[in-house]
ChimeraX commands (.cxc) that place a marker at each C-alpha (Angstrom):
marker #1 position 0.00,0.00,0.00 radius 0.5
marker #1 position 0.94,3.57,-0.82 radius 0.5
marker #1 position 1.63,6.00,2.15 radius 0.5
marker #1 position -1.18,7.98,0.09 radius 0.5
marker #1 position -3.27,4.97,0.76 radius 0.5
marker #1 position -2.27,5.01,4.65 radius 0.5
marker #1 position -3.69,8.60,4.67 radius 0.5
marker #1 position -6.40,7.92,2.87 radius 0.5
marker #1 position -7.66,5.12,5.64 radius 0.5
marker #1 position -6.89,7.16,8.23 radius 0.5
marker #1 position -8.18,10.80,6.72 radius 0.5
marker #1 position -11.51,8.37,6.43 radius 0.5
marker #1 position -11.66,5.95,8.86 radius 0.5
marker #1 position -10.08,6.76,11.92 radius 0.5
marker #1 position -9.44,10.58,12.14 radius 0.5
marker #1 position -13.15,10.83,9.86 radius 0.5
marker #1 position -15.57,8.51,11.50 radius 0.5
marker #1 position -14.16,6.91,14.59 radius 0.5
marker #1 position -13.24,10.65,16.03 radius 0.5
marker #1 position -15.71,12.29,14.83 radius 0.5
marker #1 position -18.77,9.90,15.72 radius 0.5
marker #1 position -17.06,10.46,19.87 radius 0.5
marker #1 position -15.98,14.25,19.76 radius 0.5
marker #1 position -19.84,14.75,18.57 radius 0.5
marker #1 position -20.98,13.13,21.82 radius 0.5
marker #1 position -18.43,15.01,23.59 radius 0.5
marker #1 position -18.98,17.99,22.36 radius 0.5
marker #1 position -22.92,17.58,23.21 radius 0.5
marker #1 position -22.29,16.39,26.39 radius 0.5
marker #1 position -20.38,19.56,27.38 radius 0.5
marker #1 position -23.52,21.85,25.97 radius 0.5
marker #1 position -25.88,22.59,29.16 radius 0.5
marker #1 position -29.36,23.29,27.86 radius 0.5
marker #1 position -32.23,25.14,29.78 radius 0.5
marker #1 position -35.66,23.51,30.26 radius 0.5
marker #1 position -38.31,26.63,30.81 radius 0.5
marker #1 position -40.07,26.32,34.49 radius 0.5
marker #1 position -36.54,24.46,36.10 radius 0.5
marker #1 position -34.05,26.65,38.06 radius 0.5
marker #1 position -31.38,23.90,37.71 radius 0.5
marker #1 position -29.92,23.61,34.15 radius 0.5
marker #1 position -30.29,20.06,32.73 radius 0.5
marker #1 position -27.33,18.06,30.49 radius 0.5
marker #1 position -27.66,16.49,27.30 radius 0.5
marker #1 position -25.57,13.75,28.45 radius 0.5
marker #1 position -24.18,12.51,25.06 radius 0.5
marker #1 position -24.29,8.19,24.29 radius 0.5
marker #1 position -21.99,7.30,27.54 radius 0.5
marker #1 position -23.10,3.56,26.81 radius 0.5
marker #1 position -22.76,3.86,22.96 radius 0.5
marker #1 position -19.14,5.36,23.58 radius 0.5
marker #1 position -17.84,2.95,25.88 radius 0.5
marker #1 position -18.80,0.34,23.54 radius 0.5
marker #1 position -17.36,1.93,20.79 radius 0.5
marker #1 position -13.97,2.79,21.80 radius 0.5
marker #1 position -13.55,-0.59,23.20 radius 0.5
marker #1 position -14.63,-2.24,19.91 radius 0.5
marker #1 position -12.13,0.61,18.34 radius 0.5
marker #1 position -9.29,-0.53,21.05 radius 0.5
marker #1 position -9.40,-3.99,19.36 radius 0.5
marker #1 position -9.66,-2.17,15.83 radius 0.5
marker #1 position -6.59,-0.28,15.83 radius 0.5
marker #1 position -4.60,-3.33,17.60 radius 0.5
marker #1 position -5.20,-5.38,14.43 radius 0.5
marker #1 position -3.92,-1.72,12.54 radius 0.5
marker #1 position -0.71,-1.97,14.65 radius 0.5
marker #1 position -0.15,-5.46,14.61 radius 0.5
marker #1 position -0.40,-5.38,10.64 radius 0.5
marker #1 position -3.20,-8.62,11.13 radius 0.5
marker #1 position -6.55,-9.55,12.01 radius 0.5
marker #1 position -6.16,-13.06,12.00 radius 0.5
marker #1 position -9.09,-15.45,13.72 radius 0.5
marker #1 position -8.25,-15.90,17.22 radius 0.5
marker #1 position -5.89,-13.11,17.91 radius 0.5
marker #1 position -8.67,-10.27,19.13 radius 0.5
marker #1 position -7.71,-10.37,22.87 radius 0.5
marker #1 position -4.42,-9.68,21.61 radius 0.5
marker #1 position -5.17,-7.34,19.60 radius 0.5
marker #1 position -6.87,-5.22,21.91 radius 0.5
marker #1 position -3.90,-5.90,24.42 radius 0.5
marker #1 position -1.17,-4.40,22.51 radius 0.5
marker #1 position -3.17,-0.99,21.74 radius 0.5
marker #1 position -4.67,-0.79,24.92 radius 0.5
marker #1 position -1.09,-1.10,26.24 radius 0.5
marker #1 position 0.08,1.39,23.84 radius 0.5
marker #1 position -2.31,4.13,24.70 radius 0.5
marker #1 position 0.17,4.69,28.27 radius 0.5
marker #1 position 2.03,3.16,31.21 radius 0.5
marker #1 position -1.34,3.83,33.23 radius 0.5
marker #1 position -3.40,1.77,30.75 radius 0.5
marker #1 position -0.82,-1.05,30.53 radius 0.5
marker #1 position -0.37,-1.21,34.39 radius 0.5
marker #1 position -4.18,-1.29,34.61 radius 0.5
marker #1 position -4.37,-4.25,32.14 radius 0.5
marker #1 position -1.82,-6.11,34.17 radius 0.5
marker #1 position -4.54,-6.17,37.29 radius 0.5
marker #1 position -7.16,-7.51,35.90 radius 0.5
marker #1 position -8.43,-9.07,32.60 radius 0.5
marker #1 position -9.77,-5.35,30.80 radius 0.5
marker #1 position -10.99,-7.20,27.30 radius 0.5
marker #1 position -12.60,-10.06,29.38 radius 0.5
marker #1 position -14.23,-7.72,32.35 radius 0.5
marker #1 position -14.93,-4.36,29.76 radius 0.5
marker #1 position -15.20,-5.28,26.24 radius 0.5
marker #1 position -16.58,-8.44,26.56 radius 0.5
marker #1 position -18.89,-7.49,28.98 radius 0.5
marker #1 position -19.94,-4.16,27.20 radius 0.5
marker #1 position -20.02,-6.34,23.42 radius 0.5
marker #1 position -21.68,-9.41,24.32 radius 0.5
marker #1 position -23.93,-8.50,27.73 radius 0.5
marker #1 position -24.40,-5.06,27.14 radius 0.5
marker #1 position -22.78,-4.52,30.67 radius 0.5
marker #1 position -19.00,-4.35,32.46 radius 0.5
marker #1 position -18.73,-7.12,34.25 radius 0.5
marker #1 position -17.95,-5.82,37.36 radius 0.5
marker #1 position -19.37,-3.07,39.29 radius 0.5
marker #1 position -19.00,-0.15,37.24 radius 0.5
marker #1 position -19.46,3.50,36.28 radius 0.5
marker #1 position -19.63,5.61,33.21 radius 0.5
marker #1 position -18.82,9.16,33.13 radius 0.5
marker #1 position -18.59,10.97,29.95 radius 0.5
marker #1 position -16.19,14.02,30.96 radius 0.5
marker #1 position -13.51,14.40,33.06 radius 0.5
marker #1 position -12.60,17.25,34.98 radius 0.5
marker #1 position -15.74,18.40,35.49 radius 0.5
marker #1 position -17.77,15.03,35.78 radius 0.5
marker #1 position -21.50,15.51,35.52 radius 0.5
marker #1 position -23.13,12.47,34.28 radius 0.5
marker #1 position -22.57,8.99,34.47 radius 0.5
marker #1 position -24.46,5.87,34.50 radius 0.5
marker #1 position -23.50,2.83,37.06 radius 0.5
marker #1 position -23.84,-0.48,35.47 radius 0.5
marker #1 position -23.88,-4.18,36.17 radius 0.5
marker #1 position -25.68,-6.23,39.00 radius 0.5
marker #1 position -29.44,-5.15,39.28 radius 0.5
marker #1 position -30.69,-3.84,35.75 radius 0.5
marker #1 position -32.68,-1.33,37.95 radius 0.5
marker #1 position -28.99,0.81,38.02 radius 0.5
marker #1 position -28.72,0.81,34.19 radius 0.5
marker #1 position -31.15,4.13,33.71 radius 0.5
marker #1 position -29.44,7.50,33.06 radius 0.5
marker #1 position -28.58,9.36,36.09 radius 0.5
marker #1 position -26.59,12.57,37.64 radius 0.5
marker #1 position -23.70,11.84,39.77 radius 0.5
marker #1 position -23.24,13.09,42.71 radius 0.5
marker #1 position -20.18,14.84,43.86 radius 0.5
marker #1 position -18.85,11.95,46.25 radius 0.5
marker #1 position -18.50,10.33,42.70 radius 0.5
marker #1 position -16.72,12.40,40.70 radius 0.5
marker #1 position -13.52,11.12,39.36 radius 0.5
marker #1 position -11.93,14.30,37.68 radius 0.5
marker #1 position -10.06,14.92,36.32 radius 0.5
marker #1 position -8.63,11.78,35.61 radius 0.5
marker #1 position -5.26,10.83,34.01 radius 0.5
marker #1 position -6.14,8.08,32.56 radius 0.5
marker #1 position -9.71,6.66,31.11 radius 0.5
marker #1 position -10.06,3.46,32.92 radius 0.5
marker #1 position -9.13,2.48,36.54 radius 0.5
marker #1 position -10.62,1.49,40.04 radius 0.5
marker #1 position -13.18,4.25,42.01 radius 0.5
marker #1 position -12.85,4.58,45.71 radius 0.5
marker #1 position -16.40,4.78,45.97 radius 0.5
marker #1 position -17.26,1.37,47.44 radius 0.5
marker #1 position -21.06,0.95,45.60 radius 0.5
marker #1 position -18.53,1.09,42.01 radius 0.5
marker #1 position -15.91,-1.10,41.17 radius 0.5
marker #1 position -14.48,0.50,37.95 radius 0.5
marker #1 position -14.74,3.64,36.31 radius 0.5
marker #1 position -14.66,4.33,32.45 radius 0.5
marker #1 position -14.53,8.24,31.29 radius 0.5
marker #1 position -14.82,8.46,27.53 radius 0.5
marker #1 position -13.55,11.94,27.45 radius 0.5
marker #1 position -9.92,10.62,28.72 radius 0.5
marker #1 position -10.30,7.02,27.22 radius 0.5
marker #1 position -10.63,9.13,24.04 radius 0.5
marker #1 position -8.04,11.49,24.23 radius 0.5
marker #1 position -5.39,8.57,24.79 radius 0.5
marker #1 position -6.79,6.78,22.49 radius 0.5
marker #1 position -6.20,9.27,19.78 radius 0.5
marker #1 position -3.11,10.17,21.15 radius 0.5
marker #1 position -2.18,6.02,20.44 radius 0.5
marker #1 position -3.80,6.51,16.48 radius 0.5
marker #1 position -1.42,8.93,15.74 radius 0.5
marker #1 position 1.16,6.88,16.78 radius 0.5
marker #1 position 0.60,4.10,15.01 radius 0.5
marker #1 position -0.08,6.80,11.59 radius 0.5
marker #1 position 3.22,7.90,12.12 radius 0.5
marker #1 position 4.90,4.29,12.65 radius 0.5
marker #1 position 3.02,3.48,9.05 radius 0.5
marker #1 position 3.76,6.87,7.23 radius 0.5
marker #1 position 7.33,6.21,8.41 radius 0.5
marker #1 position 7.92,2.54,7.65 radius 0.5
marker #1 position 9.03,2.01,3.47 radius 0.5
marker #1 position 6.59,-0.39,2.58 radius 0.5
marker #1 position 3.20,0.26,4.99 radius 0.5
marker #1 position 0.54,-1.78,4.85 radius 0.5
marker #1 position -3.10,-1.82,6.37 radius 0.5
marker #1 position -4.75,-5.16,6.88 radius 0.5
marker #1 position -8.54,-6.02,5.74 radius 0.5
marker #1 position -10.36,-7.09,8.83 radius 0.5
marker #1 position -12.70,-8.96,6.38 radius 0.5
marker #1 position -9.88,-11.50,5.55 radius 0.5
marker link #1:1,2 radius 0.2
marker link #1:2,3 radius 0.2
marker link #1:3,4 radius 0.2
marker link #1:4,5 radius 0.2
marker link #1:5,6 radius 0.2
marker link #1:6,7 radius 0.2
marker link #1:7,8 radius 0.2
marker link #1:8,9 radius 0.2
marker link #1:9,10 radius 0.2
marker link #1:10,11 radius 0.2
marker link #1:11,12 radius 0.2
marker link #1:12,13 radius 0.2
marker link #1:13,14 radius 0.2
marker link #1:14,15 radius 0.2
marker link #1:15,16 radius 0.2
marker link #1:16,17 radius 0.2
marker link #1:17,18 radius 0.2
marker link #1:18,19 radius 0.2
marker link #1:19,20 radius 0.2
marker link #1:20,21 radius 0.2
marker link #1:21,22 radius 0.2
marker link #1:22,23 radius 0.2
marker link #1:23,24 radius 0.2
marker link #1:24,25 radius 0.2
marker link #1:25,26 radius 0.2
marker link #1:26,27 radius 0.2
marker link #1:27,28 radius 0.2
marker link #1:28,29 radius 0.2
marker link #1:29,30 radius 0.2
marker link #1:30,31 radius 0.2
marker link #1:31,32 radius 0.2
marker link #1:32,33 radius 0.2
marker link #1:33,34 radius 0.2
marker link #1:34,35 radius 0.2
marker link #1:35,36 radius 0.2
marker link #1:36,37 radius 0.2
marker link #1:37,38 radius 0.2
marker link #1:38,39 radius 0.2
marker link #1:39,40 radius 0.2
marker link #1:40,41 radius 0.2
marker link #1:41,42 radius 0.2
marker link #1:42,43 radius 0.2
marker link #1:43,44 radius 0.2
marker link #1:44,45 radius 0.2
marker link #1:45,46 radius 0.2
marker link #1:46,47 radius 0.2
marker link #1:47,48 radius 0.2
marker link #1:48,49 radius 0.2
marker link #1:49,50 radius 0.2
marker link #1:50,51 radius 0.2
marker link #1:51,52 radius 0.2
marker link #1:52,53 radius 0.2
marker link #1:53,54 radius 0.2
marker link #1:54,55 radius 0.2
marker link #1:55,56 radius 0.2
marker link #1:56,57 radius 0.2
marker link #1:57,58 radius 0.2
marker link #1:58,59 radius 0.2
marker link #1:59,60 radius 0.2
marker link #1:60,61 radius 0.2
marker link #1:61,62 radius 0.2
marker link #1:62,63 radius 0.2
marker link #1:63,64 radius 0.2
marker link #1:64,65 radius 0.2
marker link #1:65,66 radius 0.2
marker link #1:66,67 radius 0.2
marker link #1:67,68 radius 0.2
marker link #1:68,69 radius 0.2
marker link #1:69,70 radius 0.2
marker link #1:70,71 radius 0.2
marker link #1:71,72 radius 0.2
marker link #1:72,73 radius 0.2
marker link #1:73,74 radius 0.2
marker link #1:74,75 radius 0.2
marker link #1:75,76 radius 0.2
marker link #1:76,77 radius 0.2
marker link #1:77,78 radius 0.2
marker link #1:78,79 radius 0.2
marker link #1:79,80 radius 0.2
marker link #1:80,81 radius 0.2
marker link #1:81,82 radius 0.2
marker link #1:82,83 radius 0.2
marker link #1:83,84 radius 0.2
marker link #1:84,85 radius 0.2
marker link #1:85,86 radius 0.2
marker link #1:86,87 radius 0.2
marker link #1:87,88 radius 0.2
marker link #1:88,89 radius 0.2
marker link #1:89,90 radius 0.2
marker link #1:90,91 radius 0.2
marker link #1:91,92 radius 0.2
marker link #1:92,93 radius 0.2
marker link #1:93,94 radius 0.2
marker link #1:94,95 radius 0.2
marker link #1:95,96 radius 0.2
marker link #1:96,97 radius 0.2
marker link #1:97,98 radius 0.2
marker link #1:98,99 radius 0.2
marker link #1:99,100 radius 0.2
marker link #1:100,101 radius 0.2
marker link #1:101,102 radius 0.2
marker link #1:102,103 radius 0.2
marker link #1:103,104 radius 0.2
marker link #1:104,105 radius 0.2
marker link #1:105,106 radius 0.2
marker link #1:106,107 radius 0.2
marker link #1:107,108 radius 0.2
marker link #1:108,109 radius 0.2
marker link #1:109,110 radius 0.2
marker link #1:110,111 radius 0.2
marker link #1:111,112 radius 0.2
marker link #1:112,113 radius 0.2
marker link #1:113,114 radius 0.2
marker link #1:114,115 radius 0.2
marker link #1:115,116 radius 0.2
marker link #1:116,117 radius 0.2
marker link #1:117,118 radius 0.2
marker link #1:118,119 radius 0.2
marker link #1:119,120 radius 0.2
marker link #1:120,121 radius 0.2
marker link #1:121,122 radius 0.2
marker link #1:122,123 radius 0.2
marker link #1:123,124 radius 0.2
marker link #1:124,125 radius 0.2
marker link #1:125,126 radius 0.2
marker link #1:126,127 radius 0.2
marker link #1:127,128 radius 0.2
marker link #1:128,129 radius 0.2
marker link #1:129,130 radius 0.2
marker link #1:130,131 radius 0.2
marker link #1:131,132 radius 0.2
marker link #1:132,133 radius 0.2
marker link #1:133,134 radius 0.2
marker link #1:134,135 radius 0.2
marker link #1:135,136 radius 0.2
marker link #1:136,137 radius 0.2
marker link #1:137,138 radius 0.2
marker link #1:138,139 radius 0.2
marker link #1:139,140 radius 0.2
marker link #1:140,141 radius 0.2
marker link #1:141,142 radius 0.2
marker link #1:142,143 radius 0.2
marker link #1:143,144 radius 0.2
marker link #1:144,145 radius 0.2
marker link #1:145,146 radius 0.2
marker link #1:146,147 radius 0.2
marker link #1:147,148 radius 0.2
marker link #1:148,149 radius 0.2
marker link #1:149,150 radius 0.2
marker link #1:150,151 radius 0.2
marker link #1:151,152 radius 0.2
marker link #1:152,153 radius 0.2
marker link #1:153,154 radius 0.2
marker link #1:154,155 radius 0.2
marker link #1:155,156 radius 0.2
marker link #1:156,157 radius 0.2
marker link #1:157,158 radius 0.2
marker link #1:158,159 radius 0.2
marker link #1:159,160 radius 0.2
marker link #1:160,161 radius 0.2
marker link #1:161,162 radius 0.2
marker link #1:162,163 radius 0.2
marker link #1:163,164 radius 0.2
marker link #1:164,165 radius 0.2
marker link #1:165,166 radius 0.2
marker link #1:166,167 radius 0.2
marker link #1:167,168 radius 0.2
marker link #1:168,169 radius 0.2
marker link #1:169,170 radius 0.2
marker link #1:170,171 radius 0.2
marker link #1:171,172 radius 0.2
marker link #1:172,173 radius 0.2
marker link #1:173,174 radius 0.2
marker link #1:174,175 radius 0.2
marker link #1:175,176 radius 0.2
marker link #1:176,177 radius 0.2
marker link #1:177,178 radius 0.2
marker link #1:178,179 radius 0.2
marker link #1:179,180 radius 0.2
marker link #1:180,181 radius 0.2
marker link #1:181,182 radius 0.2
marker link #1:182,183 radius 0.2
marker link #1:183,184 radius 0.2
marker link #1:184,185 radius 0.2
marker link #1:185,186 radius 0.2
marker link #1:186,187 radius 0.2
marker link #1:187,188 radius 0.2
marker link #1:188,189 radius 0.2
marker link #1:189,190 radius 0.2
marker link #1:190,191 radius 0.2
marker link #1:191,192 radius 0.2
marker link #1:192,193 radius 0.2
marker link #1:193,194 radius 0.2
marker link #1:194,195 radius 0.2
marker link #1:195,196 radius 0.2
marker link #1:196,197 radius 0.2
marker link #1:197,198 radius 0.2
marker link #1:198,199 radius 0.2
marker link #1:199,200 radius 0.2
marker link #1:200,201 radius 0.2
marker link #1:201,202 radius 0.2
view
């Protein structure tokens, strides 16, 4: 493949729809709206659930990307080596616990982490989250209190002292170190003399 070709994927696929599809939701979860008749403002929230899932599936994406293969059998692997590649707090992270067993396998298959865990969508200034896993009665949309905030974070994923939550996952973070980790491996590939991206479909 051409490094024109590289660009191409990436101008399309991964700087085009992967970042755009979460700095949208971002971007709308940082936009307050008022509702006539309330004195509190209310938050648009943006797709916490939607963006979890996403970036996890997009973890195990850009692994295959980096490792040049998306051969049957490798995806925990996959995700692995990008996950690890997105910072020492991510890999350290991974090395306590099973993160594509517990989080992406939990989130793609059973629509829940499978541990205790919460969802925030910004850090720094963490408004809304949404706990899931055990009762289903936890999975609806709601505000998090300040003895839950997490921000600002340094890192996306990680434990929460609160002792209700397990985990914590805050897309705004996860996202910006995972970007950070996509540009990487577009350098790596615009750098390299013969780059190559692999079809996931083989």
């Amino acid at each position: 493949m051409s490094k024109q070709g590289v660009e191409r994927f990436f101008d399309d696929y991964v700087f085009g729809f992967i970042f755009s599809d979460i700095e949208r939701e971002i971007a709308l979860a940082k936009s307050d709206i008022e509702i006539p008749g309330k004195a509190q403002k209310t938050y648009k929230g943006g797709a916490n659930f939607l963006c979890a899932l996403g970036l996890l599936c997009y973890t195990e994406f850009m692994g295959g990307i980096h490792m040049g293969s998306f051969k049957k059998g490798t995806d925990k692997s996959r995700f692995d080596v990008f996950f690890n590649l997105m910072g020492a707090d991510y890999q350290a992270f991974n090395q306590q616990g099973d993160v594509y067993k517990v989080f992406r396998c939990g989130m793609v298959h059973e629509y829940l982490v499978k541990k205790n865990c919460v969802i925030f969508m910004l850090s720094g200034d963490v408004r809304v989250g949404v706990p899931i896993g055990g009762p289903l009665s936890l999975v609806p949309t709601l505000r998090v209190s300040s003895s839950m905030q997490v921000g600002p974070v340094q890192y996306g994923i990680g434990f929460l002292s609160d002792k209700q939550y397990q985990y914590f996952f805050v897309v705004e973070q996860y996202f910006k170190d995972f970007a950070n980790a996509c540009r990487t491996v577009y350098n790596q590939l615009m750098n390299s003399p013969n780059p190559s991206i692999p079809s996931p479909r083989n």
